[in-house]
Each structure stands twice: as structure tokens, then as C-alpha cells.
VOKOL-61480 format. One line per field, with one value per atom (N, C-alpha, C): residue number from 0; residue in one letter; atom name; x, z, y. Coordinates in steps of 0.05 Angstrom, whole numbers. Layout:
num	[NUM, ...]
residu	[A, ...]
atome	[CA, ...]
east	[X, ...]
up	[Z, ...]
north	[Y, ...]
***
This chain:
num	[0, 0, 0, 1, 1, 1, 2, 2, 2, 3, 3, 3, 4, 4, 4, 5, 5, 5, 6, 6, 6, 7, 7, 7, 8, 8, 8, 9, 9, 9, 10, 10, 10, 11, 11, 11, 12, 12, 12, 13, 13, 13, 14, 14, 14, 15, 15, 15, 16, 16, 16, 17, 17, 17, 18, 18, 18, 19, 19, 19, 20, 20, 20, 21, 21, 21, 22, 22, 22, 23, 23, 23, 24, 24, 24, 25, 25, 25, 26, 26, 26, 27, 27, 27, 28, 28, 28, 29, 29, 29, 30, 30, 30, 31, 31, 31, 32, 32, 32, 33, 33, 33, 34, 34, 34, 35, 35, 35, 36, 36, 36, 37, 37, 37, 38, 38, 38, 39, 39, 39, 40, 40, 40, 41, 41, 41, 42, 42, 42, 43, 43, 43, 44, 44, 44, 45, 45, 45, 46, 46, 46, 47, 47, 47, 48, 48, 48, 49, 49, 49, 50, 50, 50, 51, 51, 51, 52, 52, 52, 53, 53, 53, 54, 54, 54, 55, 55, 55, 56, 56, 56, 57, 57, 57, 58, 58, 58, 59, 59, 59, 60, 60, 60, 61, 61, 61, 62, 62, 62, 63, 63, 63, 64, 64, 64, 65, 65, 65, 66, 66, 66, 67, 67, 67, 68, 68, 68, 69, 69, 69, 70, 70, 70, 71, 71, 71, 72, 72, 72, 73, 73, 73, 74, 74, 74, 75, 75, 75, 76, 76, 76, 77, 77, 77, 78, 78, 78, 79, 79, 79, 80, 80, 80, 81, 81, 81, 82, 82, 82, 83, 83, 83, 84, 84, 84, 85, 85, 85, 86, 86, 86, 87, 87, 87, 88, 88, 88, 89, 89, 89, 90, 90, 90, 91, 91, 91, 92, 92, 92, 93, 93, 93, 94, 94, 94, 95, 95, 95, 96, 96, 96, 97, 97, 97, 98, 98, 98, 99, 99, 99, 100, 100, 100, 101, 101, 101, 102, 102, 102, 103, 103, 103, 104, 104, 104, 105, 105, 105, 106, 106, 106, 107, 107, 107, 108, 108, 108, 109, 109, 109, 110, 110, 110, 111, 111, 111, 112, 112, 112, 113, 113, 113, 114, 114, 114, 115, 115, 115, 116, 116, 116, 117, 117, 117, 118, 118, 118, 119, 119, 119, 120, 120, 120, 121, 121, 121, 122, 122, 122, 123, 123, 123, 124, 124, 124, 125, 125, 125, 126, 126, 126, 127, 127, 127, 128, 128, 128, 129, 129, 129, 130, 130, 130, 131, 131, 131, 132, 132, 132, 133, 133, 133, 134, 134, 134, 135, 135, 135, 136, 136, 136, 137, 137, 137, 138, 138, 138, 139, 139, 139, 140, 140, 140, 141, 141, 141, 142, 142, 142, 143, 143, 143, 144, 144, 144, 145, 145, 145, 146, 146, 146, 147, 147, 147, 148, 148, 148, 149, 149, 149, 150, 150, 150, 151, 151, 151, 152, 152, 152, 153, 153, 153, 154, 154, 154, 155, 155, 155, 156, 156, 156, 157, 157, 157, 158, 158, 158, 159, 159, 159, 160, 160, 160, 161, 161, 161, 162, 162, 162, 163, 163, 163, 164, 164, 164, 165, 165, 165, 166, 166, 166, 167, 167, 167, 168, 168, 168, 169, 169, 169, 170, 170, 170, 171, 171, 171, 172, 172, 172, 173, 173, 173, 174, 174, 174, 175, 175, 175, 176, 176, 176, 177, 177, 177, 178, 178, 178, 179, 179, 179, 180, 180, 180, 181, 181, 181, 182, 182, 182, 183, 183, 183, 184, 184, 184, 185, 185, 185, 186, 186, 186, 187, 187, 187, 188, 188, 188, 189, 189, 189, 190, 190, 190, 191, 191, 191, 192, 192, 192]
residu	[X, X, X, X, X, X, X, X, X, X, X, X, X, X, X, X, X, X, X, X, X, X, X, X, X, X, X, X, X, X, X, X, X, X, X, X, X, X, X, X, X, X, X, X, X, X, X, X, X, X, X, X, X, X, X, X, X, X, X, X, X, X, X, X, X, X, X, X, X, X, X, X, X, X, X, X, X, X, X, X, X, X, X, X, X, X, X, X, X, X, X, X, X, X, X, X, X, X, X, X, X, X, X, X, X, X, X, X, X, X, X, X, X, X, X, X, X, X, X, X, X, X, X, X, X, X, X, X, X, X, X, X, X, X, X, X, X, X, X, X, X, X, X, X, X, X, X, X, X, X, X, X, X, X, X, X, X, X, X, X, X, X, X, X, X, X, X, X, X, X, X, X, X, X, X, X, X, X, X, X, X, X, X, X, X, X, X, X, X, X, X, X, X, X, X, X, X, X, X, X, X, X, X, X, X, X, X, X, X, X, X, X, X, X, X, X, X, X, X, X, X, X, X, X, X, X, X, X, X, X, X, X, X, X, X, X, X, X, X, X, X, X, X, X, X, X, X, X, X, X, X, X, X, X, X, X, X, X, X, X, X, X, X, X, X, X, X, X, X, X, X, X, X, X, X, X, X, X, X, X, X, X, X, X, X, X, X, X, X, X, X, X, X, X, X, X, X, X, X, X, X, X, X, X, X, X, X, X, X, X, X, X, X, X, X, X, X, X, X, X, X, X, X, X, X, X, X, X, X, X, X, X, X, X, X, X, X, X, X, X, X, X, X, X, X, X, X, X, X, X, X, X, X, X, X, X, X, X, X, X, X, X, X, X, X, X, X, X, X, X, X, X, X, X, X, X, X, X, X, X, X, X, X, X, X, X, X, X, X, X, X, X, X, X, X, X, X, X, X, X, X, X, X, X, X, X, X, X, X, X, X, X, X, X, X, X, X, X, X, X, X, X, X, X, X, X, X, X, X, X, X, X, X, X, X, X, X, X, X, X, X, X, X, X, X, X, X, X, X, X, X, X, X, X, X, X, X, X, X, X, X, X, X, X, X, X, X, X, X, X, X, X, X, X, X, X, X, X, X, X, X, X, X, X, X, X, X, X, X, X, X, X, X, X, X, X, X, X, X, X, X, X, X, X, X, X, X, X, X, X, X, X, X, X, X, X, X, X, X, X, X, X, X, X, X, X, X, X, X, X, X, X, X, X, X, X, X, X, X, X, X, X, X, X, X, X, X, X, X, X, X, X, X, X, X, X, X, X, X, X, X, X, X, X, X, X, X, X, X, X, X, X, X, X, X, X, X, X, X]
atome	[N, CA, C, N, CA, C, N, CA, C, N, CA, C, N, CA, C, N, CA, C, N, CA, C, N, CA, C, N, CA, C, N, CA, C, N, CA, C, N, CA, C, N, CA, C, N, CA, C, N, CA, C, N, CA, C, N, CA, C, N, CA, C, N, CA, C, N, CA, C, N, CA, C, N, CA, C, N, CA, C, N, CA, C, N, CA, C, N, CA, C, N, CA, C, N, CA, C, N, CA, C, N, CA, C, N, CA, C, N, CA, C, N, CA, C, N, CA, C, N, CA, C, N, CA, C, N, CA, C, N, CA, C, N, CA, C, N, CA, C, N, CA, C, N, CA, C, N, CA, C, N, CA, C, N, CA, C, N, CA, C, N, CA, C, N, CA, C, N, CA, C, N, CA, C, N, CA, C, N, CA, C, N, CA, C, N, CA, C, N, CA, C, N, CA, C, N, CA, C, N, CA, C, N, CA, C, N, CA, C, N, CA, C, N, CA, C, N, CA, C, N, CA, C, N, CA, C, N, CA, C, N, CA, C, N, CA, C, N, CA, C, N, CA, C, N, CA, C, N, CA, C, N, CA, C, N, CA, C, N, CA, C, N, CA, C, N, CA, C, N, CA, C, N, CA, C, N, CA, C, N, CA, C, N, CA, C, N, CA, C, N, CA, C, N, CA, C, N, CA, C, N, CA, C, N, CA, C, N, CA, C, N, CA, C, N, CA, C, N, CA, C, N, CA, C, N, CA, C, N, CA, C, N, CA, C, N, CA, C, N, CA, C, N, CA, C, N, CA, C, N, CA, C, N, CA, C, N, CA, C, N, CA, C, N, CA, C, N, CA, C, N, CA, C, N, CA, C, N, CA, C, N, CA, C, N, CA, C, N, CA, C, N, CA, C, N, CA, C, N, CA, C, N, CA, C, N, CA, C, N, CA, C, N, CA, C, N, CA, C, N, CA, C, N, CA, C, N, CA, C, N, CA, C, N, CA, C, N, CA, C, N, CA, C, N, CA, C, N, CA, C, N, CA, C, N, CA, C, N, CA, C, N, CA, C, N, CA, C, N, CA, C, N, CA, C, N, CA, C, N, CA, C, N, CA, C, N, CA, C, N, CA, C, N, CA, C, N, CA, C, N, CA, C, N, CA, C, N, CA, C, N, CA, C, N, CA, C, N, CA, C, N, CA, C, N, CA, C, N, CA, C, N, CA, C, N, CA, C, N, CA, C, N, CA, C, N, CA, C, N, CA, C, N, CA, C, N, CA, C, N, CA, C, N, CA, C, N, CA, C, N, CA, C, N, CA, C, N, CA, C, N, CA, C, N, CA, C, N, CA, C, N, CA, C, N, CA, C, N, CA, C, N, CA, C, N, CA, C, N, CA, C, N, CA, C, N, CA, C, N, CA, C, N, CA, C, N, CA, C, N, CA, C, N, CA, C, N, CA, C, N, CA, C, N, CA, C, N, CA, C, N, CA, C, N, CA, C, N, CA, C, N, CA, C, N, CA, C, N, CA, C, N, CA, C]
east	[254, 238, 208, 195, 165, 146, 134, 121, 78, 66, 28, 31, 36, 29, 39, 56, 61, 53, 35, 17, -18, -26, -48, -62, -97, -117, -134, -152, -181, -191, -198, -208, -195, -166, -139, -143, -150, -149, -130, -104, -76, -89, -103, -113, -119, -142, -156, -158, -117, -108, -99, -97, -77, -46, -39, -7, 12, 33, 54, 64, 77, 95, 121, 138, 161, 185, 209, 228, 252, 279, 287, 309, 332, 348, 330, 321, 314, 331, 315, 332, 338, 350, 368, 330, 316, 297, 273, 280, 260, 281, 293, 313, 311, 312, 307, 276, 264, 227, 229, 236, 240, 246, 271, 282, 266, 254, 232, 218, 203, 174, 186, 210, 218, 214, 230, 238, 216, 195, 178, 151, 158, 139, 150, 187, 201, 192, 197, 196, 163, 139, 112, 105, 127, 118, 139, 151, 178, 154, 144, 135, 142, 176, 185, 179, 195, 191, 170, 151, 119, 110, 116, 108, 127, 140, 159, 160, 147, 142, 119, 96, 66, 52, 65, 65, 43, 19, 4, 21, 21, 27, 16, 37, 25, 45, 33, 46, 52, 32, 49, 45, 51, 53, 53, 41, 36, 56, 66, 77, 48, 27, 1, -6, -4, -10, 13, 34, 54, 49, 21, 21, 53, 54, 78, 53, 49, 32, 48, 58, 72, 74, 79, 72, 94, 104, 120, 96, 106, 97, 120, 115, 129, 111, 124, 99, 128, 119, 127, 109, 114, 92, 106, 102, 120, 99, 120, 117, 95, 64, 56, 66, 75, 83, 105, 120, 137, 120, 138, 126, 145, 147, 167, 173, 148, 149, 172, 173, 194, 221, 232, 256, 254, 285, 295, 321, 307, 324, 322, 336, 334, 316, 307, 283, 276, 250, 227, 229, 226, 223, 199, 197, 178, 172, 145, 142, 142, 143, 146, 165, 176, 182, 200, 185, 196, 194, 202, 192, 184, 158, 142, 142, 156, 159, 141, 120, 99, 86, 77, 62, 49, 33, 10, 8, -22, -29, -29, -27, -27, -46, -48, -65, -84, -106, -116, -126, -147, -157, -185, -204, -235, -245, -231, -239, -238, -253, -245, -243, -233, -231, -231, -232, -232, -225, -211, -208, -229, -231, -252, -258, -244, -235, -242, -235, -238, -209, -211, -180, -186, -162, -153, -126, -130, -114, -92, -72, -61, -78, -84, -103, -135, -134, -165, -160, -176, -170, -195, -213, -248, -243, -262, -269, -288, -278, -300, -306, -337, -336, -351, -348, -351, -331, -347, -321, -306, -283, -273, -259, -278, -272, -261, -236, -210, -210, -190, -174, -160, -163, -149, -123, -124, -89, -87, -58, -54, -33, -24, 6, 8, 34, 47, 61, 68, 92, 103, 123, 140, 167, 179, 214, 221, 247, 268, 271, 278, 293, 310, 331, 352, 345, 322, 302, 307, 309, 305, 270, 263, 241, 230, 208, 199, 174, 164, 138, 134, 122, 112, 83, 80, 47, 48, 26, 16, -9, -20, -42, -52, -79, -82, -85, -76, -65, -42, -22, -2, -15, -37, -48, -67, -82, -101, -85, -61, -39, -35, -28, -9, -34, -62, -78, -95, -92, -92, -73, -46, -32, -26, -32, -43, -67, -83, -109, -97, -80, -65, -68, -43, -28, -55, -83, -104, -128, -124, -145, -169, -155, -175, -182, -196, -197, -205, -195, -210, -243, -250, -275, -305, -282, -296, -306, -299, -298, -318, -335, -354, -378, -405, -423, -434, -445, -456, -485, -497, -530, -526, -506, -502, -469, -456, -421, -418, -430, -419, -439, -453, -469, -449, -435, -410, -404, -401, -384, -388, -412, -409, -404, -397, -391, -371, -352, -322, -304, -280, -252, -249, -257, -259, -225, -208, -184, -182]
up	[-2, -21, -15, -15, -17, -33, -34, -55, -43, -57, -59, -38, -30, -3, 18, 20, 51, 50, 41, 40, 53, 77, 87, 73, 73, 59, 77, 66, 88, 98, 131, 148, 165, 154, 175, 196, 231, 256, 247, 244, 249, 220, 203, 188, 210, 220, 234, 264, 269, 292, 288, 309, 305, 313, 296, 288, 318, 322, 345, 329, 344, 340, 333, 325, 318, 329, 340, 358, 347, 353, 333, 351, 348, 326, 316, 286, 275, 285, 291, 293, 266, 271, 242, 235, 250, 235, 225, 236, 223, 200, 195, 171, 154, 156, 133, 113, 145, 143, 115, 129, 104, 73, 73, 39, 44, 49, 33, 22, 41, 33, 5, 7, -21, -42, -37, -55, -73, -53, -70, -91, -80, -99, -119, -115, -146, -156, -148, -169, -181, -169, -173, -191, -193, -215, -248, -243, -267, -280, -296, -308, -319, -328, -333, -295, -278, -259, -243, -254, -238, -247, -268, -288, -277, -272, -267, -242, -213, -195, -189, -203, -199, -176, -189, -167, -180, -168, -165, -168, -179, -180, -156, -141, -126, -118, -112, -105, -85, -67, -34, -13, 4, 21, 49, 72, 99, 123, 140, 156, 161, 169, 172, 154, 129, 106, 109, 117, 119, 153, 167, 190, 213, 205, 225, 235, 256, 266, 280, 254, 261, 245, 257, 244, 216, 198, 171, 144, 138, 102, 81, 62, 30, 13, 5, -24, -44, -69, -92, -116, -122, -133, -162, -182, -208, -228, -247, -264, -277, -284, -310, -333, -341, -356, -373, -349, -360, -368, -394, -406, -404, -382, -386, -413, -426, -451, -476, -471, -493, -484, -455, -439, -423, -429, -425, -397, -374, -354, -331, -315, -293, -269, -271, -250, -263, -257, -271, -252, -261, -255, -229, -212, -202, -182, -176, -162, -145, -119, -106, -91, -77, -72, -44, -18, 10, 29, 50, 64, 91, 100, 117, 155, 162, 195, 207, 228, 243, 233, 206, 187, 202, 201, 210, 196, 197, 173, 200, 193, 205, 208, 171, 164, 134, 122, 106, 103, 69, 59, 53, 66, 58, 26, 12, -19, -19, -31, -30, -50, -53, -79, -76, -101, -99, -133, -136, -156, -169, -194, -210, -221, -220, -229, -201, -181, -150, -134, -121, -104, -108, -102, -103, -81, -75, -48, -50, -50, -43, -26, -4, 19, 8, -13, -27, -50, -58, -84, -97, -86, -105, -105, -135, -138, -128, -110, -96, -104, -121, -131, -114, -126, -102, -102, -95, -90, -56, -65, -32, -27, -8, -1, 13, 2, 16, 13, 25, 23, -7, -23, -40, -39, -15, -5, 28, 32, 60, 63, 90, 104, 115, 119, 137, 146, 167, 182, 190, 178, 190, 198, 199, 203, 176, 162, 151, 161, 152, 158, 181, 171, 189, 217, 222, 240, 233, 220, 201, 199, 215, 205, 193, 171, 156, 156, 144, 131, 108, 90, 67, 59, 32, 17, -3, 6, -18, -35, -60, -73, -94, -97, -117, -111, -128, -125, -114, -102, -87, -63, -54, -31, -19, -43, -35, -24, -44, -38, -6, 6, 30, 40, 45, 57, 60, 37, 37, 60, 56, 73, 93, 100, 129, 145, 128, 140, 153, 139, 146, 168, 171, 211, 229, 224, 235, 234, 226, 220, 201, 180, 175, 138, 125, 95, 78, 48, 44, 30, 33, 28, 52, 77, 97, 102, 71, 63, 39, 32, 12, 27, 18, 19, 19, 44, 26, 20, 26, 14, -18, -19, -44, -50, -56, -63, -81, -105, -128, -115, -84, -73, -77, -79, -79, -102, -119, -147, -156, -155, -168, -150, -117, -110, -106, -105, -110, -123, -122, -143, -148, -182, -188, -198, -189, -214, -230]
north	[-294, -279, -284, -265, -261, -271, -286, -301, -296, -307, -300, -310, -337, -357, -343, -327, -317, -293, -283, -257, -270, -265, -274, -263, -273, -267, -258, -241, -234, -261, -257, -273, -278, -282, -274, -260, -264, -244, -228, -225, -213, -191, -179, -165, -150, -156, -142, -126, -133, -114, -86, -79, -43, -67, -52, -65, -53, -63, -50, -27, -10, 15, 7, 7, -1, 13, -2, 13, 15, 36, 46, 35, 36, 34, -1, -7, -30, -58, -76, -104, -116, -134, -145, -156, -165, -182, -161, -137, -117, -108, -101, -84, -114, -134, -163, -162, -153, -153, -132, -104, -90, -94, -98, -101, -125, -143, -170, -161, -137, -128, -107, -89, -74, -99, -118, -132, -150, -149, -160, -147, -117, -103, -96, -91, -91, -117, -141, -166, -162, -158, -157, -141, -116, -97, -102, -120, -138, -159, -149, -168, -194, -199, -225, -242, -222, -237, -239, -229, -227, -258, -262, -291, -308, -305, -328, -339, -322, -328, -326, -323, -316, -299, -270, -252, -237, -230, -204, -180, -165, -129, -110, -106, -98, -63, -42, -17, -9, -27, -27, -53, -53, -76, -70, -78, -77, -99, -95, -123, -141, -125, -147, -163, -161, -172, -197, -203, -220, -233, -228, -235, -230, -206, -195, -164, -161, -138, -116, -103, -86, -60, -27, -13, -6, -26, -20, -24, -4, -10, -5, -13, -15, -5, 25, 35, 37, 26, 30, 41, 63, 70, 75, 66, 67, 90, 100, 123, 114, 118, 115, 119, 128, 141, 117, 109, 86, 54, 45, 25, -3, -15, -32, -56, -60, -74, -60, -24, -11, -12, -13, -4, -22, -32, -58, -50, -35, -27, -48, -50, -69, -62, -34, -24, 4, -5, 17, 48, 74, 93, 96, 107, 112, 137, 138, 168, 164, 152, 150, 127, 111, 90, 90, 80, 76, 54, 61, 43, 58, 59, 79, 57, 72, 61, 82, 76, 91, 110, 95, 128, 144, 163, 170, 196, 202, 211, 237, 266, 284, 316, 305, 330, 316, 328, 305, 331, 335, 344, 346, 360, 364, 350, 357, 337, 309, 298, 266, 258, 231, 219, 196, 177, 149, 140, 119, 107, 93, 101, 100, 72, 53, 22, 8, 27, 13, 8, -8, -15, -44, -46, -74, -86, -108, -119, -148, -144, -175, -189, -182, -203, -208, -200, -203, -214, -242, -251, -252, -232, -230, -203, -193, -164, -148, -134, -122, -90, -87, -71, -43, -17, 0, 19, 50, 76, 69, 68, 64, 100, 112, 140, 145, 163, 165, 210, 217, 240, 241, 262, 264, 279, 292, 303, 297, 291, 277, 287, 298, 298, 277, 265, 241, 242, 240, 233, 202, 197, 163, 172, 143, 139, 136, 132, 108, 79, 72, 53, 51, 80, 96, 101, 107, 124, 159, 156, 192, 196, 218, 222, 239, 237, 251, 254, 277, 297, 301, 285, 287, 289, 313, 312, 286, 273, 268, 272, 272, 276, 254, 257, 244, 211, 191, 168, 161, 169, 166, 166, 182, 181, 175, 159, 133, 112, 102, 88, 77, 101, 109, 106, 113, 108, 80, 70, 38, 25, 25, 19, 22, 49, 56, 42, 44, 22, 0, -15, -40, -41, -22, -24, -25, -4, -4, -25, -42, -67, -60, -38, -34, -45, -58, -61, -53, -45, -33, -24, -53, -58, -54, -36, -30, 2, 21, 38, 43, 17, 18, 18, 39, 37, 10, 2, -27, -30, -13, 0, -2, 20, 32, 41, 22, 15, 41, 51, 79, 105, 101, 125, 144, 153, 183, 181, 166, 180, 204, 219, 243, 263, 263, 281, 273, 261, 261, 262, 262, 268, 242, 231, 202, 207, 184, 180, 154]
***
């Protein structure tokens, strides 16, 4: 199981590579890599078990972030909408939820946007404040697990998400996306969420 301590922090070299490509049919130690990295954004977003193991909340996850440099991610992206404090289910609803083998982003959108609160990082344990300017709509292309590959939109916050975690594989953070003159220089010409 996945726990804070085996999640590297900024300063970490292995952040700051282009990750490997990943080869298909999966080895037993990549398909493990996988359901860890699922498994620990379900437990992160379980509030009894977020407390119980002192897990950060987190919606997605990188192999770099686990110092494995390699192109996998884990997005779980759960329903707003859902309140786990009212509904007493064993896993929360969500809008999205995969595991992304050789993302790459293919097509992206002239509008931008950025989260209005900011981003936030497992590999970062200070607040770094600041619009981090992203695409507000993205095409992607990855694998499965399976090696099934797919083409999906996303918008909005699903696709800051996916673009966070894409950075990953690329060495890239996302505090390397803030103005550092001026961190809120774009808020008003962007799509705040």
C-alpha cells in the first residue's frame, strides 16, 4: 500500500525527468505499479481511511511522484456533487476515474483556465500561491492497462487534472506555470474555476 513517505517531494532529480514510454503487453511489476497508484487515491479520497493512514487527498498520481520514471498516471476524479459524510457506500461516485499509460495530449484549446483556489501537489508540502495556466479543453490519447487505446475530451477541471499529471511524466511542476513577477497576472483574462 501507498502511504505520504513513498510519494517523493520537490527537489527530488527523478521529478524533474521526461519519464520512459511504457511497453505493452504490462509486466507483473507495472500492472502492481498500477492498482497501488488506483489504490491509493481511493483510500486518499475515504475519509475514515485518509485519517487512519494519514493520507493527503489526492485526484491523481504520476509513477515520478513514486520515483518510478515512467510514462503511467492514476486520475480519480470523484463527483462533487457526492458527500461522503451522508452515504455510507464503500466507493464514492466519480467522473472520471483511470489509469493513463503514454498520455499525450493531442489537441488543446485556445481558452485557458486555471483554478481559482490554485493547485495543489502530493510532492509539494508548502502553498504555493498563484494562477497555474492551463487549457480549459484537451484531447488525449493513452493505453489501458489492457493496452487498449483511447481518445478522450476533457474540460474544465478534469482537464487541468490530466494536465497536471501529464506535466509529471515531463519534469514539469506545477508551480513552473506561475508567473513569478506576478503569480494572479491572468486572472481576469482567463476561465477562473
Amino acid at each position: 500500500m501507498i502511504k505520504m513517505e513513498d510519494i517523493i517531494r520537490e527537489g527530488h532529480p527523478t521529478l524533474r525527468k521526461t519519464a520512459e514510454e511504457v511497453t505493452f503487453p504490462l509486466s507483473d511489476e507495472n500492472k502492481q505499479l498500477t492498482a497501488d497508484m488506483m489504490e491509493f487515491l481511493k483510500n486518499s479520497q475515504n475519509p475514515k481511511l485518509a485519517e487512519k493512514y494519514d493520507l493527503r487527498g489526492g485526484v491523481g498520481l504520476a509513477a515520478p511522484q513514486l520515483d518510478v520514471s515512467k510514462k503511467i498516471i492514476a486520475v480519480r476524479i470523484p463527483n462533487p456533487k457526492y458527500n461522503p459524510e451522508e452515504e455510507d457506500t464503500a466507493e464514492s461516485p466519480t467522473l472520471f476515474s483511470d489509469i493513463l499509460i503514454n498520455p499525450k495530449i493531442i489537441s488543446h484549446s485556445v481558452q485557458l483556465a486555471g483554478l481559482e483556489d490554485g493547485e495543489g501537489c502530493l510532492s509539494v508540502d508548502r502553498v504555493v500561491e498563484g494562477v497555474v495556466v492551463r487549457n480549459l479543453r484537451i484531447t488525449i490519447s493513452y493505453y489501458t492497462v489492457d493496452g487498449t487505446r483511447q481518445k478522450k475530451k476533457f474540460k474544465g477541471y478534469e482537464a487541468i487534472v490530466i494536465q497536471h499529471e501529464i506535466d509529471h511524466l515531463n519534469g514539469i511542476m506545477f508551480f513552473d506555470r506561475i508567473d513569478e513577477q506576478d503569480p494572479f497576472a491572468l486572472q481576469k483574462e482567463i476561465t477562473l474555476l
